[in-house]
LONU-796553 format. One record per residue (C-alpha): residue in one letter; x, y, z. Coordinates in nm, 2 decimals, always signed. Each point is the difference from the previous one (the first is absolute). Last residue first. Example, Ala and Ser with C-alpha at 12.3 -4.5 7.8 and 13.67 -1.06 7.14 Angstrom:
<sites>
{"S" {+1.37 -0.11 +0.71}}
{"A" {-0.14 -0.34 +0.07}}
</sites>
This chain:
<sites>
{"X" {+1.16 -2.14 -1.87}}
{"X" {+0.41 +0.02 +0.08}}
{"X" {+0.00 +0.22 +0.32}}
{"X" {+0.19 +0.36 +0.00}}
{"X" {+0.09 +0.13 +0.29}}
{"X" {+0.38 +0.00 -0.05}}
{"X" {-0.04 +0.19 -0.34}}
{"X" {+0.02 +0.29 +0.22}}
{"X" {-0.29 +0.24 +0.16}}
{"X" {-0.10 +0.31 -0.21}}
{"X" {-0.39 -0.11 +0.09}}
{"X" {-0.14 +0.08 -0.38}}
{"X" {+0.29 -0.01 -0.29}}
{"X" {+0.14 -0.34 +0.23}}
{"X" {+0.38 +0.06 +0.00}}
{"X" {+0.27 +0.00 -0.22}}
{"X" {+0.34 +0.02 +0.17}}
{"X" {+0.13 -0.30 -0.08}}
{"X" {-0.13 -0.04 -0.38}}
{"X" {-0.23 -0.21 -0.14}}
{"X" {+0.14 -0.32 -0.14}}
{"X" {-0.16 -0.26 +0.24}}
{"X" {-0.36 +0.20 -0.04}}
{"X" {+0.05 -0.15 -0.41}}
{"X" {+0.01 +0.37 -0.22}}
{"X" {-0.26 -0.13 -0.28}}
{"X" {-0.13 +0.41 -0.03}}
{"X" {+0.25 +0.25 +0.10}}
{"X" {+0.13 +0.10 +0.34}}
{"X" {+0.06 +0.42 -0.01}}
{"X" {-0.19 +0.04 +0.26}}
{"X" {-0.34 +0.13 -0.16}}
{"X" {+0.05 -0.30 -0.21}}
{"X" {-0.04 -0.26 +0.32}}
{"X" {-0.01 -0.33 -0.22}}
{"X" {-0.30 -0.10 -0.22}}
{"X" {+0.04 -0.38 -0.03}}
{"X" {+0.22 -0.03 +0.29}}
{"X" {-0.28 +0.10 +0.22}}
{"X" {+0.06 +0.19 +0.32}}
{"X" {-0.30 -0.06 +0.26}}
{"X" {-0.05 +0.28 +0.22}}
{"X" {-0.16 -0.12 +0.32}}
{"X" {+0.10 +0.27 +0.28}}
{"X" {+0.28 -0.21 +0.20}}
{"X" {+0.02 -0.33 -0.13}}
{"X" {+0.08 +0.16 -0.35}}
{"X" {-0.14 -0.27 -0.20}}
{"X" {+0.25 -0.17 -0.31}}
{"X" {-0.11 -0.12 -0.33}}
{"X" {+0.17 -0.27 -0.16}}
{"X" {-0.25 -0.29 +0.05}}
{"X" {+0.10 -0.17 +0.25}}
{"X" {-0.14 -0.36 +0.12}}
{"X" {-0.14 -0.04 +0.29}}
{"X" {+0.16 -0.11 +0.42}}
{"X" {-0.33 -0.05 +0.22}}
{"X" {+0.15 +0.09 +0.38}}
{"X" {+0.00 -0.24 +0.29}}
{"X" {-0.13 +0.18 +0.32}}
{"X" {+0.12 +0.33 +0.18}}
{"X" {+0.12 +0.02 +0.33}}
{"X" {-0.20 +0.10 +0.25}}
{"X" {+0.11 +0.20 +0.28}}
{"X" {-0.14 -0.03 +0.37}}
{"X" {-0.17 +0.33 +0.08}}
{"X" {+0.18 +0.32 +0.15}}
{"X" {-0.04 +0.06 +0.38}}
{"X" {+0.13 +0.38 +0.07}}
{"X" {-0.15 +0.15 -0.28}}
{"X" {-0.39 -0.13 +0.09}}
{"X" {-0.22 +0.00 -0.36}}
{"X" {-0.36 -0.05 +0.06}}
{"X" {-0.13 -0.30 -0.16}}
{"X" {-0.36 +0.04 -0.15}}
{"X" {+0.07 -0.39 -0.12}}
{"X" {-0.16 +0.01 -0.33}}
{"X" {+0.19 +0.38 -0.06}}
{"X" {+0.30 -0.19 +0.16}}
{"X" {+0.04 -0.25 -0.23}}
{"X" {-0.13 +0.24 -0.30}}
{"X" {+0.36 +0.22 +0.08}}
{"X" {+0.20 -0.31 +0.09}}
{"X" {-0.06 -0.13 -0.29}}
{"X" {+0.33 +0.24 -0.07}}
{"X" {+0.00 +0.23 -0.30}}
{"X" {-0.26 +0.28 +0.05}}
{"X" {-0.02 +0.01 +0.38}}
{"X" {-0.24 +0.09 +0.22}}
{"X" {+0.07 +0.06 +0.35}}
{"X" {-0.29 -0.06 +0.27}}
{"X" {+0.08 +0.29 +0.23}}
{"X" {-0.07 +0.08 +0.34}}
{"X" {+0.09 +0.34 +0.09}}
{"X" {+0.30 +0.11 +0.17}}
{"X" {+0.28 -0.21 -0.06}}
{"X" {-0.18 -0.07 -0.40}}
{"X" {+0.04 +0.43 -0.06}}
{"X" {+0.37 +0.00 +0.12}}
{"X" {+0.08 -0.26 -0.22}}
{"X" {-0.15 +0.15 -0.31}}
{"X" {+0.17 +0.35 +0.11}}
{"X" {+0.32 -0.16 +0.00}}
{"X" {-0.10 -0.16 -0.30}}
{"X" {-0.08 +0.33 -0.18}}
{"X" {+0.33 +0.15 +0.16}}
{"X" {+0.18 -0.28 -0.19}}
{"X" {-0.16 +0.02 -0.32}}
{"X" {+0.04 +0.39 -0.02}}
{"X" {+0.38 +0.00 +0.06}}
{"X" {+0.05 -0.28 -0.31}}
{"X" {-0.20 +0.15 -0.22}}
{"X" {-0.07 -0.17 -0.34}}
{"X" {-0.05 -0.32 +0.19}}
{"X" {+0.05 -0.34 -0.04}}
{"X" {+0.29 -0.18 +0.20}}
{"X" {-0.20 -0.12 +0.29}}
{"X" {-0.03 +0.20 +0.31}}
{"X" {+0.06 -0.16 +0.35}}
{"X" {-0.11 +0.02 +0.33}}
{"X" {-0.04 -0.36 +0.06}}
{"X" {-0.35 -0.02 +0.11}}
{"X" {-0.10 +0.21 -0.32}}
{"X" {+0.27 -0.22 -0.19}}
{"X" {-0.13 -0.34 +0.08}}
{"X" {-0.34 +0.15 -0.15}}
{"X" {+0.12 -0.05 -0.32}}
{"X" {+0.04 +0.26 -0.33}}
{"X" {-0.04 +0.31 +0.26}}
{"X" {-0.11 +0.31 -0.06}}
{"X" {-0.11 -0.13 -0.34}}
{"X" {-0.38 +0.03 -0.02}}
{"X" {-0.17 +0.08 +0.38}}
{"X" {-0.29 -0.09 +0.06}}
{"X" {-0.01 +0.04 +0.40}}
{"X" {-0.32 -0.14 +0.15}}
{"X" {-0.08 +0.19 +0.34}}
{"X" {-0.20 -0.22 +0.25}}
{"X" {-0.29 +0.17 +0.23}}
{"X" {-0.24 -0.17 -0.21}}
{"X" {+0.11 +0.09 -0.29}}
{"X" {+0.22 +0.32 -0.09}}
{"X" {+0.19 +0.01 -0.36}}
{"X" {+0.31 +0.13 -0.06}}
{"X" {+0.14 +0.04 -0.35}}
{"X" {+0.37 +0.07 -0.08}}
{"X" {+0.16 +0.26 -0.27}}
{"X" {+0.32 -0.01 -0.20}}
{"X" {+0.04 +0.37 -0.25}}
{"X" {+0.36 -0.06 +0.01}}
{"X" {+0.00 -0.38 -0.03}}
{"X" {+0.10 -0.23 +0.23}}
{"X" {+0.13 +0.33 +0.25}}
{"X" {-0.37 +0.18 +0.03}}
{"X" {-0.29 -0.06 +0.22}}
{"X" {-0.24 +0.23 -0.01}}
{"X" {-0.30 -0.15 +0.15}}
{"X" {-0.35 -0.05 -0.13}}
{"X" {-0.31 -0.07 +0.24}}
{"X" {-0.25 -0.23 +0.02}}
{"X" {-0.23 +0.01 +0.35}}
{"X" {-0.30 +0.20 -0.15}}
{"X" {+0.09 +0.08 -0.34}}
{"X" {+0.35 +0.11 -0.19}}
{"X" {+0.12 +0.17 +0.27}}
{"X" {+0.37 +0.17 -0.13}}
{"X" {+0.32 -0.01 +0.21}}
{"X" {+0.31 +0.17 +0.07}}
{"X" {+0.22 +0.01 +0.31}}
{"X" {-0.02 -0.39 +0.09}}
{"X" {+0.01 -0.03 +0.42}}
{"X" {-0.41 -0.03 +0.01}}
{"X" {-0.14 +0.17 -0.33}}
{"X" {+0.16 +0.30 -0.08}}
{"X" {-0.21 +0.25 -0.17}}
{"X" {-0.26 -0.02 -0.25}}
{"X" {+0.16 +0.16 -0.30}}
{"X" {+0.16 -0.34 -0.13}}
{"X" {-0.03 +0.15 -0.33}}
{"X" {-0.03 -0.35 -0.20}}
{"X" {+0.04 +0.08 -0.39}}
{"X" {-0.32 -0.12 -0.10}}
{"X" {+0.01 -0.20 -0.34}}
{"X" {-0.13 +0.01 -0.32}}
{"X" {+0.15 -0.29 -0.21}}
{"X" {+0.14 +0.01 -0.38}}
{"X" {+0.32 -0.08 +0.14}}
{"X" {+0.02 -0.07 +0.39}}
{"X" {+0.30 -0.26 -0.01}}
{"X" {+0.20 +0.20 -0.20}}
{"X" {+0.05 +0.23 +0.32}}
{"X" {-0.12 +0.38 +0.02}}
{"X" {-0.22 -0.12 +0.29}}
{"X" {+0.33 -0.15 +0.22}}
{"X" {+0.04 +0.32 +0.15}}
{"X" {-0.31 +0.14 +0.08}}
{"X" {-0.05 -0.32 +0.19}}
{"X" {-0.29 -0.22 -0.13}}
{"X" {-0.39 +0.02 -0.03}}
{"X" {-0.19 -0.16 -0.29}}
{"X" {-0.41 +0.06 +0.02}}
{"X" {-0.16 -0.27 -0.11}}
{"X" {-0.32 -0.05 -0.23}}
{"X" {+0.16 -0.19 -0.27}}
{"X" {+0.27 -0.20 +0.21}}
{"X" {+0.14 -0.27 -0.24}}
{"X" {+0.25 +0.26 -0.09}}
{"X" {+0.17 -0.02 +0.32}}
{"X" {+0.14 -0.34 -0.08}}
{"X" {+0.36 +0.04 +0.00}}
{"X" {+0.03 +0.26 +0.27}}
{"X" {+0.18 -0.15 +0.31}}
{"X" {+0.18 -0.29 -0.16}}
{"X" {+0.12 +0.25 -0.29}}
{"X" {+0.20 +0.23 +0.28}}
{"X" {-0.18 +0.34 +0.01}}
{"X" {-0.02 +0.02 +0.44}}
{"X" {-0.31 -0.06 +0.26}}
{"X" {-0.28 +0.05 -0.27}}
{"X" {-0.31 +0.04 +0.20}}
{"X" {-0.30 -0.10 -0.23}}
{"X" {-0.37 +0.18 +0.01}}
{"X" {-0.34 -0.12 -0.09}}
{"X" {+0.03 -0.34 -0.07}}
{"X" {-0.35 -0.17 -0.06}}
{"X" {+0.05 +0.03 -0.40}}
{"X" {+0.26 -0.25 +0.03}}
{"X" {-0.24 -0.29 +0.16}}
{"X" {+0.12 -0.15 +0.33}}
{"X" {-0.10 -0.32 +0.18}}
{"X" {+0.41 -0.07 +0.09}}
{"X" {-0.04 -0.25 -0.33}}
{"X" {-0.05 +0.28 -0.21}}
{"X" {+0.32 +0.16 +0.13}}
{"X" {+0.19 -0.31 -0.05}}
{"X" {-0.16 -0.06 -0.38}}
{"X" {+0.11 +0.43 -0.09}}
{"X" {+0.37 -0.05 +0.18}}
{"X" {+0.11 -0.31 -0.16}}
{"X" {-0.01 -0.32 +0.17}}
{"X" {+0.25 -0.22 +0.20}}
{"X" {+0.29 +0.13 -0.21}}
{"X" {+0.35 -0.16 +0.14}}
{"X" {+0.21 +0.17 +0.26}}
{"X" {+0.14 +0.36 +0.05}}
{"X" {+0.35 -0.12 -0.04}}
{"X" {+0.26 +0.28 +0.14}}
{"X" {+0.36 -0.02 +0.05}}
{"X" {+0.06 -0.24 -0.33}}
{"X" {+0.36 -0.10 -0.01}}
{"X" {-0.11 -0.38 +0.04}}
{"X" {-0.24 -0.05 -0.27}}
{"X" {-0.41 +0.19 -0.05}}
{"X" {-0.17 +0.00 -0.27}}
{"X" {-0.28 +0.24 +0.04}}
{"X" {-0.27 +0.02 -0.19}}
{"X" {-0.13 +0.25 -0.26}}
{"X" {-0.21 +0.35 +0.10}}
{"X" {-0.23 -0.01 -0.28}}
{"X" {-0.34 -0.03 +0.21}}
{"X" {+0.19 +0.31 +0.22}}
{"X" {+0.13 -0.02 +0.31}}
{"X" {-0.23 +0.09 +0.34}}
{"X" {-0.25 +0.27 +0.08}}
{"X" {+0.11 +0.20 +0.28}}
{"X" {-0.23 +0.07 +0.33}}
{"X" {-0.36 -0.02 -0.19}}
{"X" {-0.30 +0.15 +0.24}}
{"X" {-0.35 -0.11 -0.04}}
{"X" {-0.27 +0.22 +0.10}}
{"X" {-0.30 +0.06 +0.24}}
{"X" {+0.07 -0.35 +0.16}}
{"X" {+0.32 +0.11 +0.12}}
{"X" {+0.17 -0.25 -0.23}}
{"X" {+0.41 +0.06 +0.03}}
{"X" {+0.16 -0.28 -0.29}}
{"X" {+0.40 -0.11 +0.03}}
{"X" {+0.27 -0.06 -0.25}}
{"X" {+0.17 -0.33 +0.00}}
{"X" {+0.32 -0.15 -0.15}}
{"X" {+0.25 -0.29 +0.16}}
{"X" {+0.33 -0.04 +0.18}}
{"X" {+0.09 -0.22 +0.26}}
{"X" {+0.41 +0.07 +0.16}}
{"X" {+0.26 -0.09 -0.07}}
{"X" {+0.35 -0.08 +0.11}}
{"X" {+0.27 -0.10 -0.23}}
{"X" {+0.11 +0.41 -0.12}}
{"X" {+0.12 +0.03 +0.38}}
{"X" {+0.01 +0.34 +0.11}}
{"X" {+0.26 +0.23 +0.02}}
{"X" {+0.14 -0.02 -0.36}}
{"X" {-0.36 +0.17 -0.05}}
{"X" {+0.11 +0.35 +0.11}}
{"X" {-0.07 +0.12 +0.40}}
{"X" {-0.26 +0.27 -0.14}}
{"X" {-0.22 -0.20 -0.23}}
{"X" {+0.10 -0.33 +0.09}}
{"X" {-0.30 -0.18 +0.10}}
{"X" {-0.23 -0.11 -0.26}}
{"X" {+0.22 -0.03 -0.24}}
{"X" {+0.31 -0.15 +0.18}}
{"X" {-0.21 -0.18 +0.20}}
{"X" {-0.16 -0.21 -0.32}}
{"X" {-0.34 +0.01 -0.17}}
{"X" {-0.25 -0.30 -0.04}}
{"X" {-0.28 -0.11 -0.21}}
{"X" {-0.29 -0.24 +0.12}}
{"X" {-0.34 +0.22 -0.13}}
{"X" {-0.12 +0.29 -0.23}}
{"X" {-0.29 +0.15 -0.07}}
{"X" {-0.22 +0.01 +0.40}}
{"X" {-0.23 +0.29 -0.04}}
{"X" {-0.02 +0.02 +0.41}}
{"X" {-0.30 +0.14 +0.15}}
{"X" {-0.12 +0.29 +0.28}}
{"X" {-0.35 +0.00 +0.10}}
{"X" {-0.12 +0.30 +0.19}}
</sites>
């Protein structure tokens, strides 16, 4: 089994308050620390097939511009999604399956470059925006529990499919077993692995309840099998994919703190940093009552992003 990183984007950051005040409330935390942010998605081959787990932003996904209130900065564009696969040794038509861990636009934006693969995702998340025009495969998760996790579904030998719900209602993790290792991909459990060893939830999730008994169960999963854990939006998910590190709760790694960040110029629109909607002045939210030319500035207090329902707080100039 060979297990790769699709590495997209590079040197962002996200504060504490973001990634770690979920429960406690973000006044708790410090909004002047962060921590290293990026975008990957990972590639299963199992020599009989190649396996997709999440498929990056899409090719009209605009950059961030991020300035002192932002909470979450995914970085700047290395490469797009379709050159960094290539370069990984890939072609599109190889793919046979993808593993959709939650609907958020930087999990799904490029599953139409799959021909020949077969979409699964989290019966709840399948009715999303993001899975238009696609055929997917609500995941059943009629295979029994799988270790500690109640409900899981073998995709092949050694890749399985675990309900995971709390980021998103229909959230879902992949394990993979290697060589006596067990490679947790995991989406959005956690933003940053300082909150695994920390114990903390970040503040995205559409059920509060659910998120924290999925990390409990996360946590109780990596003190009893070891676990190389594989993060979305921290380098440290492809640093410890090259490094096979196993994750050990009671000694947590030296922090890092994030390099100099590559200020741009605005261009009006605004990115939901949490599930990638982009709201553009030029056509407003009209299903919302927000008409076309409305400036983000002078949209109301208590609009919120049409997709993720999360605050104008989120929002990142692009």
């Amino acid at each position: 089994m060979i297990i790769k990183a699709i590495k997209l984007y590079r040197d962002g950051f996200m504060t504490q308050p973001f990634a770690l005040g979920g429960e406690d409330g973000m006044d708790k935390f410090d909004p002047a620390v962060r921590y290293r942010s990026s975008l990957q998605n990972f590639l299963i081959d199992i020599g009989k097939e190649v396996i997709l787990v999440d498929t990056g932003l899409p090719d009209e996904f605009p950059d961030q511009v991020p300035d002192e209130k932002t909470m979450i900065y995914m970085g700047s564009r290395i490469k797009g999604y379709d050159e960094a696969f290539a370069e990984a040794g890939y072609r599109p038509e190889q793919v046979s399956r993808i593993l959709v861990t939650h609907k958020h636009a930087d999990h799904t934006g490029k599953l139409k470059s799959f021909p020949n693969a077969e979409i699964y995702v989290g019966p709840e998340d399948a009715d999303a925006p993001e899975f238009e025009g696609l055929k997917v495969i609500k995941a059943e998760y009629n295979d029994g529990p799988y270790h500690n996790f109640p409900a899981s579904q073998k995709i092949a030998d050694g890749v399985y499919l675990i309900q995971a719900k709390g980021h998103t209602k229909g959230n879902s993790i992949v394990i993979a077993e290697s060589e006596g290792l067990f490679y947790m991909m995991h989406g959005d459990v956690t933003y940053t692995d300082e909150a695994l060893y920390e114990n903390k939830l970040s503040v995205v999730f559409e059920d509060k309840a659910a998120a924290r008994q999925t990390l409990d169960m996360v946590r109780e999963f990596i003190k009893n099998n070891p676990t190389v854990y594989l993060s979305t939006h921290t380098p440290l998910g492809y640093e410890n994919l090259e490094a096979k590190k196993v994750v050990d709760l009671a000694n947590p790694p030296a922090g890092i703190p994030p390099g100099e960040i590559v200020y741009k110029t605005a261009s009006g629109k605004y990115v939901c940093g949490v599930c990638g909607y982009v709201y553009d002045p030029a056509k407003g939210d009209p299903e919302h009552g927000i008409a076309a030319g409305t400036p983000f500035e002078q949209l109301p207090p208590d609009w919120h992003c049409p997709r993720c329902k999360k605050d104008k707080s989120v929002f990142n100039k692009a």
